[in-house]
N, C-alpha and C positions, 0 to 999 in steps of 0.2 A: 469022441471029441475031435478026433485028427479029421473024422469024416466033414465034420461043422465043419472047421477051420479051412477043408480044401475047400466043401460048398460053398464058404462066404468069400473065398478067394475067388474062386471061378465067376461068381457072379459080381464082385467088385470089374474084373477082367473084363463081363461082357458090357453089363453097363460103361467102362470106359472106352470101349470101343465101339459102342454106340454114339456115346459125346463124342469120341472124337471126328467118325463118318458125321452126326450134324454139325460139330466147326469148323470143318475144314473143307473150304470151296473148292471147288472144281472146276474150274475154270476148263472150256477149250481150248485146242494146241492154237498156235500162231505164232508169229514172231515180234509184233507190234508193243511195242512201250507204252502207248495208250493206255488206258483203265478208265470203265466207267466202277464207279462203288456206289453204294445206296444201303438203305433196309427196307425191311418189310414189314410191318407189323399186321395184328388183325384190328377187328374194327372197332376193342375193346383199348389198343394202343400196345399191348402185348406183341412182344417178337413171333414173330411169324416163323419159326422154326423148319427146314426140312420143305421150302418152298421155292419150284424151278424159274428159275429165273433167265431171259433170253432177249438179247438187246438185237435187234432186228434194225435194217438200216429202213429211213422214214416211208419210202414208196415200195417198200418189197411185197413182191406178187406172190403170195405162198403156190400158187400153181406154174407159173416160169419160170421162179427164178430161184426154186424147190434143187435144182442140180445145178445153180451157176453161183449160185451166193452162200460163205462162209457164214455160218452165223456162234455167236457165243452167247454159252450157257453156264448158271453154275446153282448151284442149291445151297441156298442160307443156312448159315450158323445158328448154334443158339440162340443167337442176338438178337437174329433175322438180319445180320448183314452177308454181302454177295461183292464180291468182285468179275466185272465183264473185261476179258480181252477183248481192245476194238481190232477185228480182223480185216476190215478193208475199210478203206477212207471216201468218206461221201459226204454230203450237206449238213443231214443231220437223222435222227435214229430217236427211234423207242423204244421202249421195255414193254412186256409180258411177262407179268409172275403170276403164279398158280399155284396153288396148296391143292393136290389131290384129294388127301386126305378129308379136308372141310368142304371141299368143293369148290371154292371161292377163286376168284382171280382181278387183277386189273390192268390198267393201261398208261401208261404214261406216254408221252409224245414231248416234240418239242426241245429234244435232246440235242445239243450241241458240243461237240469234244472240242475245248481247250485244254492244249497243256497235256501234259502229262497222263493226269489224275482230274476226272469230272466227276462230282458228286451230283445224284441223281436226286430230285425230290422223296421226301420220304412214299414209299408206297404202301395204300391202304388197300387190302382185301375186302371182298364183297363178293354177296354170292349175282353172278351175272343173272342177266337178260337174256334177249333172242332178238333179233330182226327178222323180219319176211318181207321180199322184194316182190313186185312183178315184174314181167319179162319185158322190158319195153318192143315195142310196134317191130322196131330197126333190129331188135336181137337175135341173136344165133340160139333156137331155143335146146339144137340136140347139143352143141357142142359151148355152149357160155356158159361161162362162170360166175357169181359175186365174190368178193374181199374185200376186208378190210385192209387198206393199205399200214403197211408197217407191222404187221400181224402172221401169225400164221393161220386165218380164222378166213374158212371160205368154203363155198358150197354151189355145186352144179344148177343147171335147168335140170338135165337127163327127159328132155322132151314135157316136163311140167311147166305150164305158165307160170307159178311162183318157185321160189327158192327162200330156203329158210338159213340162216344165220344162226348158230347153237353158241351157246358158252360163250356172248359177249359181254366183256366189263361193261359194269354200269358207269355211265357218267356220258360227256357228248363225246358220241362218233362224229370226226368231223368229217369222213365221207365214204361211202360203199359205191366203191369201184364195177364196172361189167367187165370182160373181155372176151375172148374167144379163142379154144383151144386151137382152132381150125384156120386162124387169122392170125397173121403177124401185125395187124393196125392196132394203135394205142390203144391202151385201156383207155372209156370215159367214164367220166362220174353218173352215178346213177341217183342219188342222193347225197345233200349234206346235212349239218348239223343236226344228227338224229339224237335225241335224249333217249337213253337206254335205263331202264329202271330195272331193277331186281326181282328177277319171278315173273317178268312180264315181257310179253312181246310186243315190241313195236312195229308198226306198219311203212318202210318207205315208198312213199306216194307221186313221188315225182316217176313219171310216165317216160317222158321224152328228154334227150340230150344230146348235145350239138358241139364241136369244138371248134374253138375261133384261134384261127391262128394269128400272130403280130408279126410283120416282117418289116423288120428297118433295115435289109441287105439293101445293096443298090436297086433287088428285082421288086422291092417294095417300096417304105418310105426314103428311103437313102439317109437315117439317120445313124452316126456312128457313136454319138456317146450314148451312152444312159440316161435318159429320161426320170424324174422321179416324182410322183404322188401327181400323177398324170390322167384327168380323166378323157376316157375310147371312148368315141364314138361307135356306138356300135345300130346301125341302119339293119331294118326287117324289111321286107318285101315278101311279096308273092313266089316273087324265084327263090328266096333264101329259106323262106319261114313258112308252114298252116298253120296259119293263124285259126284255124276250126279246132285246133290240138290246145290251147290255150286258153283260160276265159276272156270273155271280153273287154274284160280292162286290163288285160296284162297284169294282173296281178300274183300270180303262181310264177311269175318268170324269175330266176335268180341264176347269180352269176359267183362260178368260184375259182382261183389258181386251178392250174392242173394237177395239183395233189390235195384237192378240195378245202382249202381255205376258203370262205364265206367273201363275197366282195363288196361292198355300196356302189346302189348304183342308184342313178335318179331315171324314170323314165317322163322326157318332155312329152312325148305323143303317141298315144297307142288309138289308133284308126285302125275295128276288127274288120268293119265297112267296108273301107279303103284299100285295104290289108297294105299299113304304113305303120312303121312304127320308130322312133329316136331313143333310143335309150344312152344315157354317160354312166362308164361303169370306171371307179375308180381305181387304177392299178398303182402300187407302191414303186414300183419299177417297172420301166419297158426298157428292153436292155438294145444297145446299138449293136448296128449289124449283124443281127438274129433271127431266126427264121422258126428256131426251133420254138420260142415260146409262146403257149398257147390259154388260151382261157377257157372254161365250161359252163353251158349256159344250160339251165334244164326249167322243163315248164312240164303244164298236165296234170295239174294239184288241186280240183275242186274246193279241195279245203285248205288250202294257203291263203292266208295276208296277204294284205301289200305291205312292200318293204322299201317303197321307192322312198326315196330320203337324198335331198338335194345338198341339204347343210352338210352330209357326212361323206359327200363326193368334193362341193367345191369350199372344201373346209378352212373357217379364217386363219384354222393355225399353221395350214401349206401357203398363205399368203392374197388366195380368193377375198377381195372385202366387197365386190359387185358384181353379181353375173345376170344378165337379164337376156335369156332364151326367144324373149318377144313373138312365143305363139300364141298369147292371147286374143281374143278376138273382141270387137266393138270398143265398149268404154269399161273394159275392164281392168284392172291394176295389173302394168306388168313387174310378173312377182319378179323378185329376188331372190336366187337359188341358193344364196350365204345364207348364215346363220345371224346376219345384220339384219333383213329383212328390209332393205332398202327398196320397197316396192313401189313403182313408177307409176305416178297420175296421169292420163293421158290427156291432153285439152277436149274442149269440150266437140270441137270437132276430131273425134280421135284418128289416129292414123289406121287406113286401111287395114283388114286379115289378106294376106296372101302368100300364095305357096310360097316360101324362102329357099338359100340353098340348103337350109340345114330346119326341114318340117316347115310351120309354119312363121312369118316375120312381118314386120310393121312395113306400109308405104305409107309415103308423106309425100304433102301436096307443094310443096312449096312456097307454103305462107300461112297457113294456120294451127298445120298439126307440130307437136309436140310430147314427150314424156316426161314430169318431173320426178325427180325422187326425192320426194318428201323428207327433210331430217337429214339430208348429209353436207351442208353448210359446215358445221362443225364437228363429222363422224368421223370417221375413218379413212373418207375420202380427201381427207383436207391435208394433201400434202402438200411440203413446208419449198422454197426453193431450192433446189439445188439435194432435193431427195433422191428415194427409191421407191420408183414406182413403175408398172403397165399399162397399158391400156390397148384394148383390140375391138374391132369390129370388123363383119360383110358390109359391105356397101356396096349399094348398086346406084348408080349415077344414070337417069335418065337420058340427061345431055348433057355436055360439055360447054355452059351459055353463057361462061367467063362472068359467073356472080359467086355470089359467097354462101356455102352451104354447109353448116356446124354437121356433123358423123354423131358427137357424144363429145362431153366435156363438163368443166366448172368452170362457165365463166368465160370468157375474152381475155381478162386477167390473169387468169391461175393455169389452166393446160387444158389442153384440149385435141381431137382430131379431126379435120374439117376440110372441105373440099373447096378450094378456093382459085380465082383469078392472080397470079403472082406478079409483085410489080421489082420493075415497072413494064412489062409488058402484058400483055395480053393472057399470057399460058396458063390455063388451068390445070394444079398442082393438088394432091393430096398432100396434109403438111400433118405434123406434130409439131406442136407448140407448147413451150412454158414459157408463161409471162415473168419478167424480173422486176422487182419494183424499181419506177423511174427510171429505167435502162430500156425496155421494150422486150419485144415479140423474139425468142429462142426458136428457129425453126429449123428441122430437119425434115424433107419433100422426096415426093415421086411421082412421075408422070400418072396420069389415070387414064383409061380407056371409058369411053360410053357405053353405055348399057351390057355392062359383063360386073359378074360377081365378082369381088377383088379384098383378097381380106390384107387387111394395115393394122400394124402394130406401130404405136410406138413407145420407147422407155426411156426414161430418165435414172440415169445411173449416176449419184452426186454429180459431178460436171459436164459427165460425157450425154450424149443424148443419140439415138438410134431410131432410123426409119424401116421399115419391113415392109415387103409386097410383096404378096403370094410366096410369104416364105423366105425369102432370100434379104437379104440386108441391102438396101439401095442408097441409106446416105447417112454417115457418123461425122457431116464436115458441120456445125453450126454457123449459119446466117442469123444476121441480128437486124428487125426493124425496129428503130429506138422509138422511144417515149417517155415525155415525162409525169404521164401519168401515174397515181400511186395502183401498188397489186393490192385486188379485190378477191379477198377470199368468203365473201359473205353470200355467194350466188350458191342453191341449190344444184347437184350432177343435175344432166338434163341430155338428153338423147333429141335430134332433129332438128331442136331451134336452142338460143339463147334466150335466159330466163331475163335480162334486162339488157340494155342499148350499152353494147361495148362502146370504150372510149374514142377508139376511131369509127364515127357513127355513121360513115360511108357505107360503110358494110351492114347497117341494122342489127337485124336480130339472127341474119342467115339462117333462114328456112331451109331445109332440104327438100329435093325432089330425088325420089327414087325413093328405095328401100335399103332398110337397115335390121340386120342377124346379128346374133350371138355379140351382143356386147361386154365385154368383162373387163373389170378395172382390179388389178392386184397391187401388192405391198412389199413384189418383187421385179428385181431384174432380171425378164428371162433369158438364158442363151437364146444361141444360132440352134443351136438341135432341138431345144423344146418349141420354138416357134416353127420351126420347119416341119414338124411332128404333129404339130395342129392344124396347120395347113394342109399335109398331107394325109390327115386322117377326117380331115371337115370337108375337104373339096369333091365334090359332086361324084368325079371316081375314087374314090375313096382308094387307096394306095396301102392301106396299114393293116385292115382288118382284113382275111383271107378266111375266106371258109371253106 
């Protein structure tokens, strides 16, 4: 009997010190107040018991940075909860939990420590996947690497053309990294958005990748604040690009942050012919006087989509409501890259295809051609007096023949940008204009040169009004030519000419002569640094993009 009673005592004893090794975390040493918490359960919703848990900061290289970076760890409770010390402070960090035992594991990302105490999405178990890469063209076969960033999950060349990826969480990898043991140069991305599924391996297929760096130091764009939801130009060439490496419509090209986040981007012109190519890739920030921040471009995908998408770069909810790129050619509609679809009729004698500064752009003859845009009398574009608004274009002015020549506008009455004769003398002036009703012509000017590409902005900011050339601000004083005519908001946008006989009918219809790029009308008022930003990233040397 005393034998039972030790027996059942002893094994009460180990059983409880079994519970209590699964409830009680382990955290790593450190000194940080921080805490990430969380659980784990399995895929049935059940705690996930006795499972390692490892919050890894978001970009960690399990092979460099394996002796430079603290990491914490700790193994769930009965509950399947875990508490992480945050041991050093960075952007932001994921998780890796793993049950040995079942085999299963997952991934969370995305993790940001506010405060104190951050609670972790719940984490679901699943028994993983695999990846397999190939070595791209450019890679270090004896001595590179793959990883998943934020992971400890990564695997040699060792002189094989591929590299396989073991025990990765199912769900999307947002990107497998290369680097090289032998190299202190940045990791690039090698793939993104790979969907990993369970018991199965995935193939990443992107071949080739490139990193574009952004400089707004003085030795770049010379832009010091922050830029935001800003689409890059980003120009391919011969010197830059082989275009033999990608298909022929550029469709395998994609573009992502440099810790592979997926980016939108629109490609205007991909010439494999030519070997020319325009792409706008949408970046949420481009940070002032930076050097460091770079973007990644990868192609070589036989079997990729196209994912060019104009609406979701020059999006109406950043304030885009009309962008017309004007490389169409002959009588064809120049599209509108918003999700307005404000696409331009061109007259029946349409304006010229010609190399522009930015791919291909319209000339006009000065007196027949024109573009209408059908539908924005009452859209978007009908802003009110005394609004917020933009408006830009290239212009290229043939001669300087002291007549009157509309850029893009609504109207004689409503606003517009136009290259005109100034009175009362003689000088031909580029102008921004808003009409006031029965008070006259709002203008803010700058000199124009002949036959040079020259980009003009102008905005209307409630009362204040602002003229820009090549970037730089040249005039916020407002001049007034009066009139008692009433403000006509019933005129279609229109690019080249006026859609009817403005009220001082001296001037007609102001046909232009030259050519006209990249005209965009917004529902904002941009600074000095985004205008100078575009400038300096649109203009022929290109100043922003660095490869």
């Amino acid at each position: 009997m005393h034998k039972m009673l030790r027996g059942a005592a002893w094994m009460s004893t180990l059983l409880l010190f079994f519970a209590l090794r699964c409830a009680a975390p382990t955290s790593t040493g450190g000194s940080s107040s921080e805490t990430v918490i969380g659980r784990v359960v399995n895929r049935d919703g059940s705690p996930a018991c006795s499972t390692v848990v490892t919050l890894y900061p978001a970009g960690y290289d399990p092979v460099r940075d394996v002796a430079l970076v603290r990491l914490s760890s700790d193994t769930t409770d009965v509950t399947g909860a875990y508490r992480l010390k945050v041991l050093d402070s960075t952007a932001g960090y994921s998780i890796v939990a793993a049950k040995q035992k079942s085999g299963t594991n997952t991934l969370i990302t995305g993790i940001v420590v506010t405060g104190d105490t951050t609670r972790a999405p719940v984490a679901v178990l699943a028994v993983p996947g695999a990846i397999i890469a190939a070595v791209p063209d450019s890679a270090d076969a004896l001595s590179g690497y793959i990883y998943i960033p934020g992971t400890g999950i990564a695997a040699s060349f060792s002189g094989c053309r591929i590299a396989l990826l073991a025990n990765v969480p199912a769900g999307t990898i947002a990107s497998v990294d290369y680097a090289s043991r032998s190299s202190s140069a940045a990791a690039s991305v090698l793939a993104t958005g790979i969907e990993v599924t369970s018991r199965d391996t995935t193939i990443a297929q992107w071949r080739y990748a490139a990193r574009l760096h952004l400089n707004t130091t003085s030795s770049g764009a010379g832009v010091s604040g922050n830029v935001m939801n800003f689409p890059v130009l980003v120009r391919l060439t011969a010197s830059n690009f082989n275009f033999g490496q990608a298909k022929t419509d550029g469709s395998d090209i994609r573009f992502t942050t440099s810790n592979g986040v997926p980016l939108s981007y629109e490609i205007e012109r991909w010439n494999a012919g030519t070997q020319q190519a325009e792409i706008w890739v949408r970046v949420d920030t481009v940070y002032g006087n930076d050097s460091a921040q770079s973007l990644t471009m990868q192609w070589g995908n036989g079997n990729a989509a196209a994912q060019s998408n104009g609406p979701a770069v020059f999006d109406t909810a950043a304030g885009f409501q009309g962008v017309w790129h004007l490389g169409e050619t002959g009588g064809g509609a120049a599209k509108d890259a918003t999700a307005n679809h404000y696409d331009g009729t061109p007259s029946d004698t349409a304006p010229g295809s010609v190399a522009g500064t930015i791919g291909r752009c319209r000339s006009f003859n000065g007196s027949s051609n024109f573009i209408r845009m059908n539908g924005t009398a009452a859209g978007k574009l009908n802003f009110p007096e005394n609004g917020i608004y933009t408006m830009s274009a290239w212009a290229y002015a043939d001669s300087l023949d002291d007549g009157f020549h509309l850029v893009a506008g609504k109207g004689n009455e409503q606003y517009y940008l136009k290259l005109k004769q100034s009175v009362p003398t003689t000088t031909m002036r580029w102008e921004f204009v808003e009409y006031h009703d029965k008070a006259g012509w709002l203008i803010t000017n700058g000199s124009p040169t002949a036959r040079a590409w020259t980009y003009i902005v102008g905005i209307r900011k409630g009362t204040a009004q602002y003229f820009y050339m090549n970037g730089t601000l040249v005039d916020s004083t407002i001049s007034v030519t009066s009139s008692p005519a009433s403000r006509n908001t019933g005129n279609d946008a229109s690019i080249g000419k006026f859609l009817s006989m403005p009220a001082d009918s001296m001037e007609g219809l102001c046909a232009f002569l030259g050519m006209i790029d990249e005209v965009r009308i917004s529902n904002v008022a941009y600074d000095g640094d985004w205008i100078k930003l575009c400038y300096m990233n649109q203009k022929a040397q290109d100043a922003l993009v660095k490869w």
